[in-house]
Structure formats: C-alpha cells, structure tokens
C-alpha positions in Angstrom: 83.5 28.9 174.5 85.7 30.9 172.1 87.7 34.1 173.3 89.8 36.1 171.4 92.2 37.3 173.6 94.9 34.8 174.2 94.3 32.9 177.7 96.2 31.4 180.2 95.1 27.9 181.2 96.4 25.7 184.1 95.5 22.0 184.2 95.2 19.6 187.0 94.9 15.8 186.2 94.5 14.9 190.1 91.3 15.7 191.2 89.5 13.0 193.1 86.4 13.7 191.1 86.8 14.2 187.6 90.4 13.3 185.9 91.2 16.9 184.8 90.6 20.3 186.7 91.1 23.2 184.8 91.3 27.4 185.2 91.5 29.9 182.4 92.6 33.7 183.4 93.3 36.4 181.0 95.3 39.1 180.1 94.5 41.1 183.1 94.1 38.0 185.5 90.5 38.1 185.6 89.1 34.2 186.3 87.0 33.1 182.9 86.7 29.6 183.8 87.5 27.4 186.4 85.9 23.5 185.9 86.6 20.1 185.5 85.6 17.3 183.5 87.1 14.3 181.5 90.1 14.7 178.2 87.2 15.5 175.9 85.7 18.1 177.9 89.0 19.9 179.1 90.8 19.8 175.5 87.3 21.0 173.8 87.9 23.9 175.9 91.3 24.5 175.1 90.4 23.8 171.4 88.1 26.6 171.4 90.8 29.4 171.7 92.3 31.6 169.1 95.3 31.0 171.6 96.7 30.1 174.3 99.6 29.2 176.7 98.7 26.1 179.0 100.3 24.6 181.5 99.6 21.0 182.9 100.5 19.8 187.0 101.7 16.8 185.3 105.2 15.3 184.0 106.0 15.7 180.5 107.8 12.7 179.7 109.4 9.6 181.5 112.7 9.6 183.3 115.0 9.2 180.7 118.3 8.9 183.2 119.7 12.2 183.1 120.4 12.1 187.0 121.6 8.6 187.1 124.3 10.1 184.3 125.0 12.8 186.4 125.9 11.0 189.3 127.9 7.8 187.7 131.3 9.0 188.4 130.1 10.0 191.7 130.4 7.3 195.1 126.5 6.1 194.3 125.8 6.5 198.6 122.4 5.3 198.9 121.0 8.5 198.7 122.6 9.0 195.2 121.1 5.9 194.2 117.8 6.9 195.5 118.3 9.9 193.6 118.5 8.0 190.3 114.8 7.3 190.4 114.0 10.8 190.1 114.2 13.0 186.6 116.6 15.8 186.5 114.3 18.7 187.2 112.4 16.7 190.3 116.3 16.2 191.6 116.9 19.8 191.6 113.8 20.7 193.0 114.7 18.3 195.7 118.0 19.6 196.4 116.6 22.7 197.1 114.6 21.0 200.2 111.0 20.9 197.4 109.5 17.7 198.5 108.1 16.2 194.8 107.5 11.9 193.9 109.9 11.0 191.2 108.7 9.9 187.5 109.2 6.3 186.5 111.4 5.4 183.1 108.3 3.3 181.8 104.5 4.7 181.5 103.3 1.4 182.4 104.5 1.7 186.1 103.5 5.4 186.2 100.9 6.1 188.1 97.3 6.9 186.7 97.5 10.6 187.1 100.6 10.9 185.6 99.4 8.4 182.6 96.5 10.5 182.4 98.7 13.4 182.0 101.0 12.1 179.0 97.2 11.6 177.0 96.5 14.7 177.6 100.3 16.0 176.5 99.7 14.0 173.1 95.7 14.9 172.7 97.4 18.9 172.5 100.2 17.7 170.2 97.9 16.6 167.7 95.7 19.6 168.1 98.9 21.8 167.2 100.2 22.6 170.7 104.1 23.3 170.7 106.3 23.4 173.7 107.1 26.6 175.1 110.0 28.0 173.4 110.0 31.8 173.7 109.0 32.3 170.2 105.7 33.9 169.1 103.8 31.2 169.0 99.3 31.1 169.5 99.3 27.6 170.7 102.1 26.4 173.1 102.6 24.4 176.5 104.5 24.0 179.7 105.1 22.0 182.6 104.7 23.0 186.0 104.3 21.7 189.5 101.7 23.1 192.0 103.0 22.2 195.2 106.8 23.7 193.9 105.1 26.9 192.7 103.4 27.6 196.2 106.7 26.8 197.7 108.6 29.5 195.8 105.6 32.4 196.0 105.3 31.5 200.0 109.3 31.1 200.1 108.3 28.1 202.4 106.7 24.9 202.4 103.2 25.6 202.5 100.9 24.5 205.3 99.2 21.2 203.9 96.7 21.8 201.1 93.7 19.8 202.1 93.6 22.0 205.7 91.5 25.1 206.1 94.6 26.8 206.8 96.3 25.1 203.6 93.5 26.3 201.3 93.7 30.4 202.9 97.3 30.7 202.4 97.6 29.5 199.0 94.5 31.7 197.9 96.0 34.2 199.4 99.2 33.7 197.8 97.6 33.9 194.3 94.7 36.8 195.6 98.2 39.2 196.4 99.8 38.8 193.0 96.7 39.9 191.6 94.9 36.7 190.3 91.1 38.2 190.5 89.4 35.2 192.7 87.6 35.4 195.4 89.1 37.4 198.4 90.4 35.1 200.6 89.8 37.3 204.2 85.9 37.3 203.0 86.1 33.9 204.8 86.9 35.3 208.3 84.3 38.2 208.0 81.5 35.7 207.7 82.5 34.1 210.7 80.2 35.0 213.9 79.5 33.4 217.3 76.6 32.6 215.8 77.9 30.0 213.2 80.5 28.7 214.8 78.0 27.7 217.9 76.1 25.8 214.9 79.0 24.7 213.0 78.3 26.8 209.8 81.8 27.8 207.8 81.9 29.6 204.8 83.6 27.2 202.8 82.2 28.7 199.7 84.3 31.2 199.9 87.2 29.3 199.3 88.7 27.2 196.4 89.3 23.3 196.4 92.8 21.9 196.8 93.0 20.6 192.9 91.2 24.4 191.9 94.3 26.1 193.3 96.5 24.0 191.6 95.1 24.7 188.8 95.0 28.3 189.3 98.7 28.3 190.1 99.6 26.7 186.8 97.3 29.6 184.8 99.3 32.0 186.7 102.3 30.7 186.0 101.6 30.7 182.2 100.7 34.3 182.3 103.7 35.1 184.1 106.0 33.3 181.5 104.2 35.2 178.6 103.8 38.8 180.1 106.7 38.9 182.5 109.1 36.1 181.6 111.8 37.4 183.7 110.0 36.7 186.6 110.0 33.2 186.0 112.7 30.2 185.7 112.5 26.6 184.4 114.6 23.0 185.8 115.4 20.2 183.9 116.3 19.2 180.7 113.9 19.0 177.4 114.6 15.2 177.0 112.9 14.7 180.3 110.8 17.8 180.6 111.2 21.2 182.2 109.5 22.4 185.2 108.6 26.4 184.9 108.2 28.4 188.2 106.8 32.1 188.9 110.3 32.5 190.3 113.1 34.4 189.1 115.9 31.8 190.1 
C-alpha cells in the first residue's frame, strides 16, 4: 500500500509467529499498519513508500571489539572480560543498569533473530535505504532496542512484557506520548463481576508483546525525524548505534 506522506515504521524480527512484526504511524501518530509476515512481505511494505524512516529491534552489525579496546589497558577483572562480549552501545546501555544480550563478532553464532535481522538490514540496503544521518534523506534507517526504549520512557525497568500488567504499562507508555492506539484503560472498563466469574478478559483490547515493540521502534523514528532533540543514540557506527526517545 503506497502513502505519500513520509511514515515511520518500527520492525520486530522476534515474534514467535512470523519472523518480522511490523508498525507504521504517521506524521501525526495515527496507527496505518500494524502486521507481520516473512522478509518479502514486510520489505514489500516498506518498498511501497514514497518515504520513510525505519527502525529495526535488531543489531546492526557484529561486535567488532570496540569494548574489548576500551578496556585493554584496564585490570581485565572478570566482569571486564565479561564485558568484552558485548558491543559498545549494549556496554553502555548496561552500565547504566539496561539489562540487553550482547552481539557475537561472527553471524554464524548469532542467534536466528538477530541473523534474521542483518537480511533484513541488507534487503533495505539494496532497496536504497541509508543509515540515519541527519541529512534530508526519503529513505533512511536506525537501530533501536525495545526493551531500552521502555526503560527510558518508564525511567524504570518495566514490569515483564509477556504479563498483563507488562502489556498495560508499556501501552500506556506509548498511548501518553500520543501514539493513537487503542486506549489502554478501555481494558479495565470492560471488566465486570460478571466476566471475571466466567473468566472472560478483554484481551483484545490490548497489543501483543512483539506489537509494542514494534510500536516503540515507529515512535522512536518519528521522534528522531520531528523532534530530534528529544532523542539520543550509543555506540559507535563500526558496530552500530542504538537511538532512544531520550534526550540523554
């Protein structure tokens, strides 16, 4: 589907049903797609835009060694050395107490998710997708992380995604920044004596784990095009940079 207007797309190569899960907002925020499918169906999608930011829940490239060069002159203490296996963004994330697993040096020991996201880095490459480099550009990508984004808009760690609870506060998070989904509260409204007797939730009111993270990576491309000072990125370019809706 083609749309003029230049959207903001977040993709998720971890959902346990299809390999990619993907959302599309727009200039105001309003949701235009939200959907999964397999490399052919998500980048036939992102093919169909006169432009567009995107950003993938997925590593860019492999650790290159940027932290092990960092600490060399250091005492390599165990934790230093377990530090090593991480790439410089995923370190600094760390260090600020942001739980995230660490990206091998070699795509053959990455896991699939993460291979399945360098295919889907290089599909976009060929189809004329730069990296994000604050120039005017219609076709451009970034790197996020879903579970560091929710950290920073909650200014916590986040109750654990796959929960009820989980899945309410990270709507939430996105339906107060003015991401036009579903209304979150809704959920409780629907709830009577009635159905909980007979064990009836409204779960339709509320996204799946993978959608929000897909949701949170759209928003977080919107935010780096319309309001870039609201946003900050980790890492280094050899290895890949991390953007955040965060300011620092």
């Amino acid at each position: 589907m083609l749309f003029t207007d230049s959207l903001f797309i977040g993709i998720d190569p971890t959902s346990s049903n299809k390999s990619f899960t993907y959302a599309a907002l727009d200039k105001h925020l309003n949701l235009i797609a939200l959907s999964d499918g397999e490399l052919d169906d998500v980048t036939a999608f992102v093919a169909g835009q006169q432009s567009a930011t995107v950003a993938i829940n997925a590593p860019a490239n492999v650790n290159r060694g940027l932290v092990r060069e960092k600490i060399k002159k250091e005492m390599l203490t165990p934790h230093k050395i377990r530090a090593a296996e991480y790439r410089l963004a995923e370190y600094e994330l760390r260090e600020k107490g942001i739980a995230v697993s660490g990206t091998p040096a070699s795509v053959g020991v990455c896991p699939a998710w993460m291979q399945v996201g360098f295919s889907l880095y290089r599909k976009l490459e060929k189809m004329g997708f730069k990296k994000y480099s604050g120039e005017n550009q219609t076709h451009q990508m970034i790197e996020t992380h879903p579970h560091a984004c929710f950290c920073v808009l909650a200014g916590d760690t986040p109750l654990p995604k796959p929960t009820l609870e989980g899945k309410l506060q990270r709507q939430l998070l996105l339906y107060e920044r003015g991401v036009k989904i579903k209304d979150p509260m809704d959920f409780f409204e629907e709830i009577t004596r009635h159905k909980m007797i007979k064990g009836i939730w409204p779960h339709e009111l509320l996204y799946l784990p993978e959608q929000l993270d897909a949701l949170v990576a759209a928003y977080t491309a919107w935010l780096l095009i319309n309001k870039p000072e609201q946003t900050t990125s980790i890492g280094d370019e050899k290895e890949g940079k991390i953007f955040l809706p965060v300011k620092q």
